[in-house]
C-alpha positions as CSV (number, residue, x, y, z in Angstrom):
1,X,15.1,-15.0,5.2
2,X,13.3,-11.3,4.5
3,X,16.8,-9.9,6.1
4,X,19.4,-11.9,3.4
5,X,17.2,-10.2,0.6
6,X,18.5,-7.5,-1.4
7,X,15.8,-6.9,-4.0
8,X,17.4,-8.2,-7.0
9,X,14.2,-9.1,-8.7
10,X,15.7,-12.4,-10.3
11,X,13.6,-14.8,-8.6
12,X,10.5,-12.9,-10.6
13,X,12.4,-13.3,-13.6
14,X,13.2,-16.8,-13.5
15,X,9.7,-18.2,-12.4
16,X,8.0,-20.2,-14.8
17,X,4.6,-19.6,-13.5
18,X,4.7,-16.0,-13.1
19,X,3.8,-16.2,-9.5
20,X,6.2,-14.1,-8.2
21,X,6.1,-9.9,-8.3
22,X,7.5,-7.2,-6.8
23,X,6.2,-5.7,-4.2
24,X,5.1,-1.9,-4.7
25,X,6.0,1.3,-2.3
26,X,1.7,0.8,-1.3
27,X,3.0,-2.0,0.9
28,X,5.5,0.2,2.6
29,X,8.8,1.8,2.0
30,X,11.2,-0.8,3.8
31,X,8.9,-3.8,1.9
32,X,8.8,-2.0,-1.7
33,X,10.8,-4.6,-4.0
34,X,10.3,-7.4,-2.2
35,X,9.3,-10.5,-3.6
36,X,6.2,-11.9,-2.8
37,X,3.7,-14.7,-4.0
38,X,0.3,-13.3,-6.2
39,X,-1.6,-15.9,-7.3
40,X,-4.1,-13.9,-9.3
41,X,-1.7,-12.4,-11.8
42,X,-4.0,-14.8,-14.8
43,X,-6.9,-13.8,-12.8
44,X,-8.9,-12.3,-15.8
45,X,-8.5,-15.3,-18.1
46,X,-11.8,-15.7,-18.0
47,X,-14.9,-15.0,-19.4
48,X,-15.9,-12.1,-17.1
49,X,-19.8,-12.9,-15.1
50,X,-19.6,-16.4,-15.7
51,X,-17.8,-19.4,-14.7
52,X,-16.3,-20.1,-17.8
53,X,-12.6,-19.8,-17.6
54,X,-9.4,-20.7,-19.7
55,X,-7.2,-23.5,-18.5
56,X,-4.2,-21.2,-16.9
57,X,-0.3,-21.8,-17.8
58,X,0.8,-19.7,-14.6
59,X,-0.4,-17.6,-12.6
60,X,0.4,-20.2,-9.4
61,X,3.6,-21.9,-8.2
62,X,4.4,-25.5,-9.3
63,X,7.5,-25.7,-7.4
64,X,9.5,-26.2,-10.4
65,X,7.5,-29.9,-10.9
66,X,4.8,-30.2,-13.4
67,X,5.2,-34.2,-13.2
68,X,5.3,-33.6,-9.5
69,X,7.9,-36.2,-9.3
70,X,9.8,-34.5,-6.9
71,X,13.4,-33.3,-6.0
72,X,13.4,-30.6,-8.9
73,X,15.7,-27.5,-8.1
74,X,13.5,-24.9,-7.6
75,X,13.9,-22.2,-10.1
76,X,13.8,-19.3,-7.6
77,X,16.0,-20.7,-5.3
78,X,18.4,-21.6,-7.5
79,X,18.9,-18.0,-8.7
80,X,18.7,-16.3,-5.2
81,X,22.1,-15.0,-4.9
82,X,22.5,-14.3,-1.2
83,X,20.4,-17.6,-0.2
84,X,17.5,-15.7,1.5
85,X,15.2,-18.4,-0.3
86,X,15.9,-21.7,1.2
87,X,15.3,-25.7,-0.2
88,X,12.0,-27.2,1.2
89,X,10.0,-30.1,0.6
90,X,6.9,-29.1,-0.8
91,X,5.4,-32.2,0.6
92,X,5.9,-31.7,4.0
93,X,6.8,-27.6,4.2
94,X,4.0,-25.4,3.5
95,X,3.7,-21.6,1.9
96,X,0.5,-21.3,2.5
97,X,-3.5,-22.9,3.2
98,X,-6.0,-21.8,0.8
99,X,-9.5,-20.6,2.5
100,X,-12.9,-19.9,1.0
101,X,-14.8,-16.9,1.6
102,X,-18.2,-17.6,1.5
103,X,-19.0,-13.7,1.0
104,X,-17.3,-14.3,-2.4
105,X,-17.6,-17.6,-3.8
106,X,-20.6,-18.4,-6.0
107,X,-21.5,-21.6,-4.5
108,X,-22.4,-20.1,-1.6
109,X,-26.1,-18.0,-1.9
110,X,-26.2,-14.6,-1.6
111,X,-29.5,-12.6,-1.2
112,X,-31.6,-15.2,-2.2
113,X,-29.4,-16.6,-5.1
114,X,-28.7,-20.5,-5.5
115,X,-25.6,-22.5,-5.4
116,X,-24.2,-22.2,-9.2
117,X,-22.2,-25.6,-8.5
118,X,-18.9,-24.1,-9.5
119,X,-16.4,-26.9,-8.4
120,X,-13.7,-25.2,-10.1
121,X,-11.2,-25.4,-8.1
122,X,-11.8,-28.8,-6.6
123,X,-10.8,-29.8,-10.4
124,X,-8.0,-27.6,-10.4
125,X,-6.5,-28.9,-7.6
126,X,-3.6,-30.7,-8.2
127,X,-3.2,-32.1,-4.2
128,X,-7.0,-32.9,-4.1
129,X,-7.0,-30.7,-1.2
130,X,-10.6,-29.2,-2.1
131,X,-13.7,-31.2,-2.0
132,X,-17.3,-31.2,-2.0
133,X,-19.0,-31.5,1.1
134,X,-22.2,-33.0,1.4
135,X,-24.3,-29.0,0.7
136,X,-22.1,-29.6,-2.6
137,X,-20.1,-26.6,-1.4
138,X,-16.0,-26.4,-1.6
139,X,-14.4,-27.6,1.6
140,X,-10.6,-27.5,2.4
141,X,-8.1,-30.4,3.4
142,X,-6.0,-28.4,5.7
143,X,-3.6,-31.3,6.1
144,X,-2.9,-31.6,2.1
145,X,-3.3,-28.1,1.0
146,X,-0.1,-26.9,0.7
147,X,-0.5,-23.4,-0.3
148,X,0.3,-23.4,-3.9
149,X,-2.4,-21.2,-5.3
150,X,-3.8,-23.1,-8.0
151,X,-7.0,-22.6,-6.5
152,X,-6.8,-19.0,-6.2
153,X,-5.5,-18.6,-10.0
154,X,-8.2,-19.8,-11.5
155,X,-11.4,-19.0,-9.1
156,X,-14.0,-17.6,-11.4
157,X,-15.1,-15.3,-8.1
158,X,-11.6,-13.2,-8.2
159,X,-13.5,-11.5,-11.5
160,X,-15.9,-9.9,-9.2
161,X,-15.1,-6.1,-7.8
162,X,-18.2,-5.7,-6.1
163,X,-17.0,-5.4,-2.3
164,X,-17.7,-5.9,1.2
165,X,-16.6,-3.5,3.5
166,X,-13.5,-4.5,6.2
167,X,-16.4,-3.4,9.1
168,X,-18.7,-6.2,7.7
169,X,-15.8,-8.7,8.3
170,X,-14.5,-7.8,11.3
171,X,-18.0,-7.3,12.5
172,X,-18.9,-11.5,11.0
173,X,-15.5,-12.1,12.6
174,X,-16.5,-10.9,15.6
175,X,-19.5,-12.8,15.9
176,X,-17.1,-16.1,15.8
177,X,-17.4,-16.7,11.5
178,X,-14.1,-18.7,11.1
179,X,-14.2,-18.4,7.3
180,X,-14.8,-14.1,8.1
181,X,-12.0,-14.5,10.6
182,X,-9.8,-15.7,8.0
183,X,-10.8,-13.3,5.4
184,X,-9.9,-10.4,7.8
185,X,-6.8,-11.9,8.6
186,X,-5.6,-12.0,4.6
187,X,-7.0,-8.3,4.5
188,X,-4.3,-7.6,7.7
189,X,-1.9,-9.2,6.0
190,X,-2.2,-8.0,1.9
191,X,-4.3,-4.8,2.8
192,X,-6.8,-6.6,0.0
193,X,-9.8,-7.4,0.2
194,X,-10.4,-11.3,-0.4
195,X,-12.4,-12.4,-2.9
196,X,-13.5,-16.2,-3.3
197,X,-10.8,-18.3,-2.5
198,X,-7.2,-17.0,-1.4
199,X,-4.6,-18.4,0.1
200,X,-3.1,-17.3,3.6
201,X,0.2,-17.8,5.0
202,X,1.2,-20.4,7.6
203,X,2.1,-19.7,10.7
């Protein structure tokens, strides 16, 4: 509950993963110290231009369970003083659905380039919510992702800054692209620009 929060910044400090940061006075004055979810904090542990990367130790939210046994007390919960963050089941409740943007990932050509067969996050996907379809491309489980930004943490594309302008989307959007549709929509809602794989809020 946004309205219970009072900005206390200890649900950043507690989080194992170093998923959570403070939002910034860019994302408006009534939103600046809010808590929010950034999933490319270990973006650049990576070997820039390739698609070599370094196994990440955060940078994504593990909901308190590396065993994924289930029923661990969720660290940020647990230190929310005014109980603005409530209990969920992480099997059932979602934060979010990761979707690829084509614009950005490698395995999908660009001016003439071929597929690199990056299956990077399909392999990092603890959920095995991203697989290969049959143009050995990444595809998403919508119905098992549940939003927790492994994906997006370590997606070799996030290294790239060159960029494609909010016109082009809305324009690819407009033409009835579901996967430029959805890029547009995480521009609305982060004011960035999405590269490879991101993930979006439900609902």
């Amino acid at each position: 509950m946004l309205s219970a929060c009072i900005r206390c910044d200890r649900c950043r400090q507690v989080c194992p993963m170093h998923a959570i940061e403070s939002s910034s006075i860019e994302d408006g004055l009534l939103n600046t110290r809010t808590p929010r979810l950034n999933f490319r904090n270990h973006a650049l542990q990576r070997t820039l231009g390739t698609t070599e990367y370094h196994e990440v130790d955060g940078g994504y939210c593990n909901f308190c369970d590396p065993e994924q046994t289930g029923g661990q007390t969720k660290r940020c919960i647990a230190n929310c003083p005014t109980g603005a963050l409530q209990a969920f089941d992480e099997t059932k409740e979602r934060i979010g659905e990761a979707v690829i943007d084509p614009v950005y990932c490698i395995n999908y050509p660009q001016l003439g380039q071929t597929p690199t067969g990056c299956r990077v996050c399909v392999d990092a996907c603890p959920y095995e919510a991203i697989v290969m379809n049959d143009a050995q491309r990444p595809e998403i489980l919508s119905n098992t992702c549940n939003g927790c930004g492994r994906c997006e943490a370590v997606c070799p594309s996030a290294s790239y800054r060159q960029l494609v302008g909010v016109g082009a989307l809305e324009e690819r959007a407009g033409a009835g692209d579901i996967a430029s549709a959805s890029s547009l929509s995480y521009y609305r809602q982060t004011g960035r620009i999405p590269r490879g794989i991101n993930i979006v809020r439900r609902g």
